[in-house]
N, C-alpha and C positions, 0 to 999 in steps of 0.2 A: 413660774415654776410649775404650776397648775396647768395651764396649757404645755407646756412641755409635757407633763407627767402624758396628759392626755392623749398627744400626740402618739407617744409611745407606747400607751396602751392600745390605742387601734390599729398601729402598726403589728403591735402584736397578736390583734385577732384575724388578721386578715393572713398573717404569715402561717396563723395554724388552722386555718380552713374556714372561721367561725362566722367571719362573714364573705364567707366566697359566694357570688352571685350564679354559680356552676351547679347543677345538680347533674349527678350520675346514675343512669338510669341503668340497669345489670339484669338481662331478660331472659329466660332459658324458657324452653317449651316444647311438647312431645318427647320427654325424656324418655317415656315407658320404660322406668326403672331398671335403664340400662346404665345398671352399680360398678359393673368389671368388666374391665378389656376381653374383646370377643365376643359381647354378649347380640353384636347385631354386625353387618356387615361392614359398619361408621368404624372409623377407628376411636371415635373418642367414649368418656367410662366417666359416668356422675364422681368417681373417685378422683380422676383429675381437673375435672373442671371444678371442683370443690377448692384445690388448690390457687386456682387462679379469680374465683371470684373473692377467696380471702387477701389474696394481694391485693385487687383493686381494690376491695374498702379500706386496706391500712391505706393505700396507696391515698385513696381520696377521701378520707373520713366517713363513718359512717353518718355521721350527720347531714353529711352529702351525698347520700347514695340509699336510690334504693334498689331491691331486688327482688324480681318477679317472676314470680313462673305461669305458664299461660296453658297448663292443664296436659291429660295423660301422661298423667306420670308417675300412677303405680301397677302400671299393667303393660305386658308387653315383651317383657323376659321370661328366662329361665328362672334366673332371682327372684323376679318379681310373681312368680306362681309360684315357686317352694314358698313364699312368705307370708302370700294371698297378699301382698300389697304394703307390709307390713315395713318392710325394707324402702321404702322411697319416703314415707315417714317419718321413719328416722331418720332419714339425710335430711327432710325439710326441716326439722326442728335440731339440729348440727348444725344447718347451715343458718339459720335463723333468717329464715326470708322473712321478708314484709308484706307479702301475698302470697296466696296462691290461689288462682282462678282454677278450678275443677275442670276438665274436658269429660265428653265423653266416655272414655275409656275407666274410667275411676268408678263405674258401674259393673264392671264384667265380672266383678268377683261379685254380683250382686249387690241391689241396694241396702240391705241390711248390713255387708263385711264393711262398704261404703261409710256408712252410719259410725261401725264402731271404731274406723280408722279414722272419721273426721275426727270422734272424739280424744283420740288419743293425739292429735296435735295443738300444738301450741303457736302456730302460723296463724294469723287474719285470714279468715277463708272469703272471700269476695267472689259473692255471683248474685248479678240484681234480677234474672229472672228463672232463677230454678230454687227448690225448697222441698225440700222433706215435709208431707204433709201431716206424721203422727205429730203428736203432743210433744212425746219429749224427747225429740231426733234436735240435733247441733241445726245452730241458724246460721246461713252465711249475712254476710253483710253486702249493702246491695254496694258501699260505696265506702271509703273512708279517706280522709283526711290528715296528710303523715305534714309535719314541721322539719322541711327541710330547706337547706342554706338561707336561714332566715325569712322562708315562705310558705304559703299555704298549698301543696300540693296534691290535688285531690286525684285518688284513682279506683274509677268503676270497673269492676268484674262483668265477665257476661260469660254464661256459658254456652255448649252447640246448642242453637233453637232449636236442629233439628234432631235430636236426642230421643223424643219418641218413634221416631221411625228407625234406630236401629239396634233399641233396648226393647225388649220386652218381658214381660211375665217378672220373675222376682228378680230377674235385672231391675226394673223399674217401676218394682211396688212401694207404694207411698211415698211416691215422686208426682211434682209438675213443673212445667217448662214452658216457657213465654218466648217467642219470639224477641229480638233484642232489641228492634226498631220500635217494636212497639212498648219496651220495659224503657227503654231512654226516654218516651217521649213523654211518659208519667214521670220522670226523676230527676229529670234535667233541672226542670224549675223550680225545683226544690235544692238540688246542689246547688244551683246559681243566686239563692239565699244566703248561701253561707259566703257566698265573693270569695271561693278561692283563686290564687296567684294562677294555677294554673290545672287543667284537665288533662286527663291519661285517661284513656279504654283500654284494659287490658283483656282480651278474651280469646276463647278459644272458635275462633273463624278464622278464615283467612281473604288474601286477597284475591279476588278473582273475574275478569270482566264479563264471565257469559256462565251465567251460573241458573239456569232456568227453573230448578227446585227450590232457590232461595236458600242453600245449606250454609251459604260463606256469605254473612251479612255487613264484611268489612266495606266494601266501594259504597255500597248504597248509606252506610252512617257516616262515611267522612263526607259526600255532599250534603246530606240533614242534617251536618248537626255542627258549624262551623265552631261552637265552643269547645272542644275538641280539639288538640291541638298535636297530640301522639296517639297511635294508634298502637298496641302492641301487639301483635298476632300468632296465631297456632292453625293447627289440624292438618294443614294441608303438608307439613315437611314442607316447604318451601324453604329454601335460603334468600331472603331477602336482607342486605344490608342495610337498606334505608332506601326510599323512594318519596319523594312529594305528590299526592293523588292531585286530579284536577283540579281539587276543590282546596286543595294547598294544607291538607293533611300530612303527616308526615307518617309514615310506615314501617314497622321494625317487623321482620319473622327470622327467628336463629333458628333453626331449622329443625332436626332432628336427632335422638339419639345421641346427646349429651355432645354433639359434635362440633355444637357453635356456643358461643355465647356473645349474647348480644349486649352490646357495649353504646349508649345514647347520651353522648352530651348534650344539657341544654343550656344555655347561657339565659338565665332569669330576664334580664337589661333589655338583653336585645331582638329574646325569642329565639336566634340563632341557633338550629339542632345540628347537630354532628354527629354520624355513629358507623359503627364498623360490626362485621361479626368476627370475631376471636376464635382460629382452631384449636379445638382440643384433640391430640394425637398423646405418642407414645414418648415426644419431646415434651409434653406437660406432665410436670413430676405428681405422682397420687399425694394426697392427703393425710398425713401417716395417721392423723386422730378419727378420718374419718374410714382407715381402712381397717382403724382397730377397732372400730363401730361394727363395720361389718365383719369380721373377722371369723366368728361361728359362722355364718353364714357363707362366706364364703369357701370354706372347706366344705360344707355341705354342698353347695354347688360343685364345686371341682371334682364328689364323688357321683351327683348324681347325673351329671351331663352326660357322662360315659358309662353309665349302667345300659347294660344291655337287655335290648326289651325281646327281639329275635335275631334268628339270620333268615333272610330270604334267599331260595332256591335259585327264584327269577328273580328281576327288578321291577316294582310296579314306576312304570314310567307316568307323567304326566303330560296334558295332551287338550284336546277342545273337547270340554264334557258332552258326554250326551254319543260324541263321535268318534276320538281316539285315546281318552283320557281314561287311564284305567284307576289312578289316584281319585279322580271322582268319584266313581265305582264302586273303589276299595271306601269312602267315606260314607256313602250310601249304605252301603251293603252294613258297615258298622250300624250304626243308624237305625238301621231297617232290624236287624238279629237284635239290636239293644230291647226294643221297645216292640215285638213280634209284631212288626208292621207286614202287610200285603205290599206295600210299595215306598220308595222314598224318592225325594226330588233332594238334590244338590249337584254343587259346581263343586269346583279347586278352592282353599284358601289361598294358595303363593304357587309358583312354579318351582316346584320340589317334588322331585322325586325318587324312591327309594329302592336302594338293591344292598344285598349283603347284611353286616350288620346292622341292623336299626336302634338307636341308641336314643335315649331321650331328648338330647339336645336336635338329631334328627327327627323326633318327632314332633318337638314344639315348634323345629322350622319348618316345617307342613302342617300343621294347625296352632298359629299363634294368638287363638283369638280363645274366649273364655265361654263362647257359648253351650246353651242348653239345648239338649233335643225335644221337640214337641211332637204331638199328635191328634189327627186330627180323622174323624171317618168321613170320608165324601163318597160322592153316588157316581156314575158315567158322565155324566153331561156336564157337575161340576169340575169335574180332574179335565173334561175338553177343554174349557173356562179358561182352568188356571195354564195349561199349555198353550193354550192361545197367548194370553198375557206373557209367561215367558218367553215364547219364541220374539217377541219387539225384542227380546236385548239379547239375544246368542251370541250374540257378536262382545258382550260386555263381560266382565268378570263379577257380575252379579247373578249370571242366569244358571239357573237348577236344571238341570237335565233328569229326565223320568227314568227311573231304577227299577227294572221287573215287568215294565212294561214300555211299549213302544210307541211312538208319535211317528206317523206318516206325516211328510210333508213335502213341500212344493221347493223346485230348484231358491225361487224365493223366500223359503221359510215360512211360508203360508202352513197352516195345519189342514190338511184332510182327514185325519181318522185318528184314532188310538187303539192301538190293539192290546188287549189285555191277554193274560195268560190262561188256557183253556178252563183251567180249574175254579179263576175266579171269577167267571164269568155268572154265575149261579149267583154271587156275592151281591145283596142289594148297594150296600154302603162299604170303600173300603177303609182301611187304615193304611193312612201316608204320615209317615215320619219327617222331618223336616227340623230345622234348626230356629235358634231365637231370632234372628237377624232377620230371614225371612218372613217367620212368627209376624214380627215389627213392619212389615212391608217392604223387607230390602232395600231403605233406604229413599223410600217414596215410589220406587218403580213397579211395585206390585199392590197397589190400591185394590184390585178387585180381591184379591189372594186374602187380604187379611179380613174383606168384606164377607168371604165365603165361610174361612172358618170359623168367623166371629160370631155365625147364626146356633145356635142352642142346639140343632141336629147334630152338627157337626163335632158337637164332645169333647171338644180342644183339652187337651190336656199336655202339662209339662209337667217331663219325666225328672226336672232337677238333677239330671245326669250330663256331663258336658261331651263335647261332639271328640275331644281329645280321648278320654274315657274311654269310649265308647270304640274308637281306634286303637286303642293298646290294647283293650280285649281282643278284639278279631286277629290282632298279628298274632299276639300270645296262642292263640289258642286255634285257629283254622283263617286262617287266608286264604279269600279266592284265589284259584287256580287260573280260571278262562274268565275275561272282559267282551262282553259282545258291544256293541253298537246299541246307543235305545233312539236313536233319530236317522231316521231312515228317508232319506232324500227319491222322490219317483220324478221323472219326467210327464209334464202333462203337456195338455194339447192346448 
């Protein structure tokens, strides 16, 4: 009777999930607190995918599942700037994730808004090599430990290593960041004290085979680090379903913009991964609880998207800065009036560009980034310096074109000369305005750039006024009329 009884009771944990040897792994990443339909070019909206990550946990118990997010993702909207980031917090803690790995992006409203949004969530925040260095800023965890389908499944955070080349100033005050391969190679052998069933990296890199800045540190950890057994990834928007690396990692990235979600069976037994990404469109019905979450906020969006900031006479078109881009221009020339600079260097943020009415949702889709404007004073020979350095990437969407003043250059893009404007030629040092991203080194591509203004002459200063700002002013109030040309190509012998 007793073995019967028993019989019947494992029969009955197994029919209700308790010992399914299945874990369900549910991965979203680079949301950028795209909350509502439209809010990026993706069809899908954190309110419907909110729907369907709640069916698969009924679906597969939550006992068996878990679900993670792999960073950016309170910055990047419309919503997500009325809210200062405020808005994707709420949905993390509605939707009750078991992670979130921080990305990059979750600095742009600066590291202190950062700070007071970590504290306001109720999510495991997982990142083993980035930290708030005050006293009494939120600690992430470098790694933890979740009991799932009766095993130990342990999952490491990592955020961008390379984080300080494209935050700077109070983006990324009382902040540091470790590379990832070198944060694993301290923590491994301490996880693997605790013999859990199985290893997850969740972080914000992606996969990438020629990556010569070292930004996306996925390929190089799944050959080092064979305990490792999923890889879950970000940063790059990539849609990956699942991939096995050489080193017989397995590979997830759901892509971007609330538009995938990433769905990873593992079979405990047999090791066996299985995974798919999940569209999210306008057939995924929204969340009614979590759209009454958003619900203020949302009418505030709906009225501020279509506020109108001007109307333009002409169109300011976009183009190759420096050469036919008058949107560059028109970004500088903000820039440069903001902060009563002599000169400014910038590029395009997107390929947008504006005529007629300009409306705010028009203006966030030409500068959807949250940066700062700086300044800095340099001499003739330094501004030669940094134009040299620039002209390597003209060709990339990283390179600043000189605003006010001209760079002669060779069919090659070799620099010969800068001409500056008659009047500031008397000028020992000037004042060039420039952005935080730059500030940071753009990304690793202007190492001399941040070497120059980093010297004490040089007066670096950030204006805490962001580069968006600074463009709604100039529409508001006097828009350039004429875009000249500031790289002027000569034939030489």
């Amino acid at each position: 009777m007793l073995r019967q009884f028993t019989q019947i009771l494992v029969l009955f944990y197994f029919s209700c999930g308790l010992y399914s040897q299945q874990v369900h792994i549910l991965q979203s990443t680079d949301i950028h607190s795209c909350i509502f339909d439209g809010e990026s070019h993706h069809n899908g909206s954190w309110l419907r995918m909110a729907t369907k990550i709640k069916n698969l946990r009924q679906k597969y118990k939550k006992e068996n599942t878990l679900l993670i997010d792999c960073g950016d993702t309170i910055q990047g909207s419309l919503s997500g700037y009325l809210s200062q980031g405020q808005a994707a917090i709420e949905m993390l803690n509605h939707l009750n994730y078991d992670a979130w790995v921080p990305g990059n992006h979750e600095l742009d409203f600066g590291s202190s808004r950062f700070e007071e949004l970590a504290n306001k969530t109720t999510i495991p925040m997982l990142s083993a090599n980035f930290r708030f260095t005050n006293d009494n800023a939120p600690r992430f965890l470098p790694w933890k430990t979740y009991r799932r389908a009766g095993k130990n499944i342990c999952v490491i955070g990592m955020q961008a290593s390379y984080l300080a080349h494209w935050s700077y100033g109070s983006q990324f005050k009382d902040c540091s960041v470790s590379p990832a391969i070198t944060t694993l190679k301290k923590i491994i052998p301490k996880i693997q004290l605790e013999q859990p069933d199985y290893i997850i990296l969740a972080m914000h890199h992606g996969l990438v085979a020629k990556d010569s800045r070292g930004v996306n540190e996925a390929l190089a950890i799944s050959r080092l680090f064979p305990e490792i057994k999923l890889i879950l990834g970000g940063h790059t928007h990539r849609s990956i379903p699942g991939l096995l690396t050489s080193s017989k990692v397995y590979y997830v990235q759901a892509g971007q913009h609330a538009e995938q979600l990433g769905h990873i069976t593992i079979d405990l037994q047999t090791d066996k991964i299985e995974s798919e990404l999940i569209t999210i469109n306008e057939a995924t019905p929204t969340d009614p609880e979590a759209m009454k979450l958003m619900s203020s906020l949302k009418q505030k969006y709906a009225i501020f998207k279509v506020s109108e900031i001007c109307q333009l006479k002409l169109p300011i078109k976009h183009g190759r800065p420096g050469i036919n881009c008058q949107i560059s221009a028109l970004i500088a020339e903000a820039i440069r009036r903001k902060t009563n600079a002599h000169f400014a260097l910038h590029g395009r943020f997107s390929a947008t560009s504006l005529g007629g009415i300009v409306t705010e949702q028009k203006l966030f889709d030409l500068c959807p980034y949250e940066n700062t404007i700086f300044t800095a004073e340099l001499n003739h020979d330094e501004l030669q310096m940094i134009m040299q350095e620039q002209l390597t990437q003209i060709k990339s969407y990283s390179f600043n074109a000189p605003h006010r003043f001209k760079a002669i250059v060779t069919k090659n893009n070799k620099l010969i000369k800068l001409e500056l404007p008659g009047s500031s030629k008397k000028v020992t040092r000037y004042k060039v305005a420039f952005n935080s991203r730059l500030a940071a080194d753009g990304g690793g591509r202007f190492p001399l750039f941040k070497k120059i203004i980093s010297q004490p002459q040089a007066k670096l200063t950030e204006h805490r006024i962001t580069t968006r700002e600074a463009i709604r002013d100039i529409l508001r109030n006097n828009p350039p009329s004429t875009f000249n040309a500031s790289i002027i190509r000569v034939t030489t012998k």
